[in-house]
C-alpha positions as CSV (number, residue, x, y, z in Angstrom):
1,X,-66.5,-95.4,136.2
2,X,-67.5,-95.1,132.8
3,X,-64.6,-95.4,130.0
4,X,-65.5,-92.0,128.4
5,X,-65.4,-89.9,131.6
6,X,-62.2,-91.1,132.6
7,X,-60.9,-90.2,128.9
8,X,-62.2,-87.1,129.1
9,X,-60.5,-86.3,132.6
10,X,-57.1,-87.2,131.2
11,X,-57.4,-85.0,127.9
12,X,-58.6,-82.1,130.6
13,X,-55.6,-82.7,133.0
14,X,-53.0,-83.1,130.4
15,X,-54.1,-79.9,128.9
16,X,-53.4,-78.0,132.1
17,X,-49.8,-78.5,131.6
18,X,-48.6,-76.8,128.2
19,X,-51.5,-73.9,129.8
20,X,-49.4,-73.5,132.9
21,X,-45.7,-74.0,131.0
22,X,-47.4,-70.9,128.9
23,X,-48.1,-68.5,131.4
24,X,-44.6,-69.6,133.0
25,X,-42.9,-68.5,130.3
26,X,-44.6,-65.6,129.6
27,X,-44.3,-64.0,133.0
28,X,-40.8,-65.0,133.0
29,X,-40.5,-63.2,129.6
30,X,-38.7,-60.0,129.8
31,X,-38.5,-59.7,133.5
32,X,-35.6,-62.7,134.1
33,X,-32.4,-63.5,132.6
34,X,-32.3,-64.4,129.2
35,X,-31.4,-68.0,130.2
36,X,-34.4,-68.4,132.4
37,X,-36.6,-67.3,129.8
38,X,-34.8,-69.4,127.1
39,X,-35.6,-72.5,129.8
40,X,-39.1,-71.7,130.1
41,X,-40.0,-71.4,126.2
42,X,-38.2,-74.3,125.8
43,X,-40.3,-76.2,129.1
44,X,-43.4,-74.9,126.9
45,X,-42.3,-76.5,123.7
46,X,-41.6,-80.1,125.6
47,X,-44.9,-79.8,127.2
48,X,-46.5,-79.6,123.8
49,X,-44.7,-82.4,122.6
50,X,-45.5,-84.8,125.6
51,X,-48.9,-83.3,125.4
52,X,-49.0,-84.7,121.6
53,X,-48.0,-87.9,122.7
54,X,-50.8,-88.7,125.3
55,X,-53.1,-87.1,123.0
56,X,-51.8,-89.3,120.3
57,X,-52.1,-92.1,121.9
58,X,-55.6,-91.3,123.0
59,X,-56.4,-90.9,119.5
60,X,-55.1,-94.3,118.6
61,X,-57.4,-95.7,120.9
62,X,-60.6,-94.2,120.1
63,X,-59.7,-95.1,116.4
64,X,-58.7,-98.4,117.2
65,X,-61.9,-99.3,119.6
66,X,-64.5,-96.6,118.1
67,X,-63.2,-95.8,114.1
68,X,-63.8,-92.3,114.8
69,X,-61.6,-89.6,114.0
70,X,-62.5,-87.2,117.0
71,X,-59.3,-87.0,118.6
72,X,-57.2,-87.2,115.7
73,X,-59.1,-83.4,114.8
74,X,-58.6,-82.8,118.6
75,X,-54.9,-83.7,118.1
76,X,-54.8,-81.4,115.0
77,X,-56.1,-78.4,116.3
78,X,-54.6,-78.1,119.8
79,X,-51.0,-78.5,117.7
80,X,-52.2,-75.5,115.0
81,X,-53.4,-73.8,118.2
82,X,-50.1,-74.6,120.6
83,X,-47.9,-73.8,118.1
84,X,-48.9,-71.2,116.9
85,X,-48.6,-69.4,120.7
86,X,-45.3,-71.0,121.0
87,X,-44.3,-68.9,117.9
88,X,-45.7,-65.7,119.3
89,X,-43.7,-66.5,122.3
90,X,-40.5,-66.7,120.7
91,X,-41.1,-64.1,118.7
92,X,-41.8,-62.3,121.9
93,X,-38.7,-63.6,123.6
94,X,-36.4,-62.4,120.8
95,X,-38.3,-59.5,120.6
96,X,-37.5,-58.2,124.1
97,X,-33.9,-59.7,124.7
98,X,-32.9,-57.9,121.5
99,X,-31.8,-60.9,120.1
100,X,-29.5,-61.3,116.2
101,X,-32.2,-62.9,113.7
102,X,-31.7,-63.6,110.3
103,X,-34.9,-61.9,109.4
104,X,-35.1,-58.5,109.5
105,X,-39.1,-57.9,110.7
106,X,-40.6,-58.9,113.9
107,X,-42.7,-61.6,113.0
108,X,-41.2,-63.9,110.4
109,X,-38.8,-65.9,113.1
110,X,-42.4,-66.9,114.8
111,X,-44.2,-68.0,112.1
112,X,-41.0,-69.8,111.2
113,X,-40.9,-71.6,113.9
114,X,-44.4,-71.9,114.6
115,X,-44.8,-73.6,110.8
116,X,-41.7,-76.1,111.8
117,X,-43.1,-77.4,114.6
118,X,-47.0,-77.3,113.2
119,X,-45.6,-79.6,109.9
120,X,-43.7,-82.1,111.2
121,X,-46.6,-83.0,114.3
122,X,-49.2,-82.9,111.5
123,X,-47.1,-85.2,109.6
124,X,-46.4,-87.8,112.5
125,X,-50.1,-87.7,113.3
126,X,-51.0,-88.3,109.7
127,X,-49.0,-91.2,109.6
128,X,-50.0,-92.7,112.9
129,X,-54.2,-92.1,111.6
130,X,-53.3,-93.0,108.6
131,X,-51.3,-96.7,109.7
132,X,-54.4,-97.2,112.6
133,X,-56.8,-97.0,109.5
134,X,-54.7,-99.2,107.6
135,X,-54.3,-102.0,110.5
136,X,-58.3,-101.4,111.3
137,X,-58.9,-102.9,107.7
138,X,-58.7,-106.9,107.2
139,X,-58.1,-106.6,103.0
140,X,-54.5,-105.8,103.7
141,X,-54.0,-108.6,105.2
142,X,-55.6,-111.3,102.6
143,X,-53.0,-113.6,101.1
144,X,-53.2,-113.8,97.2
């Protein structure tokens, strides 16, 4: 079986998971008990995170073997993307439950949280593309 396709299968099936951990949570939301639904959004933001990993390390590879920086954008845009629902949904979650929050609109604890969790993946996966296209380079290693 050709390298590529079986690539491609594995980016397909590990996106499955943080899809079905989001439609867990939000049919839990509102209808369960509030630790339930605390459990599922939760379960969707470690999906997300595992999913970063494998698509991470994907990325390392291609870089590594092909010097192309397709799945790094890959890995950028399913975190903005990811994230950015996982916000909604906690919004959505303190929303319903009634919930104390600092912030007095109905938004602002989502994008919060959405931003949080959107900077520091952007920042680990800069660092990892930026140390693969370091170690991809020979002139770092020249002794003077």
């Amino acid at each position: 079986m050709n390298k590529k396709v079986v690539i491609r299968f594995l980016v397909i099936l590990t996106l499955i998971y943080p899809a079905y951990m989001l439609f867990r949570a939000d049919e839990i939301l509102g209808v369960s008990a509030i630790q339930e639904t605390e459990k599922a959004i939760l379960n969707y933001q470690v999906s997300i995170w595992i999913n970063w990993v494998v698509l991470a390390s994907f990325a390392v590879y291609f870089k590594w073997t092909e010097k192309r920086n397709t799945f790094f954008n890959f890995t950028y845009g399913f975190i903005i993307v990811t994230f950015i629902l996982y916000g909604f949904l906690y919004q959505s979650y303190v929303t319903a439950y009634d919930l104390p929050s600092s912030f007095s609109d109905n938004y602002t604890l989502g994008v919060l949280m959405a931003v949080q969790n959107i900077v520091v993946s952007g920042i680990l996966t800069g660092i990892l593309q930026g140390a693969v296209w370091w170690f991809t380079r020979r002139w770092h290693r020249r002794y003077t």
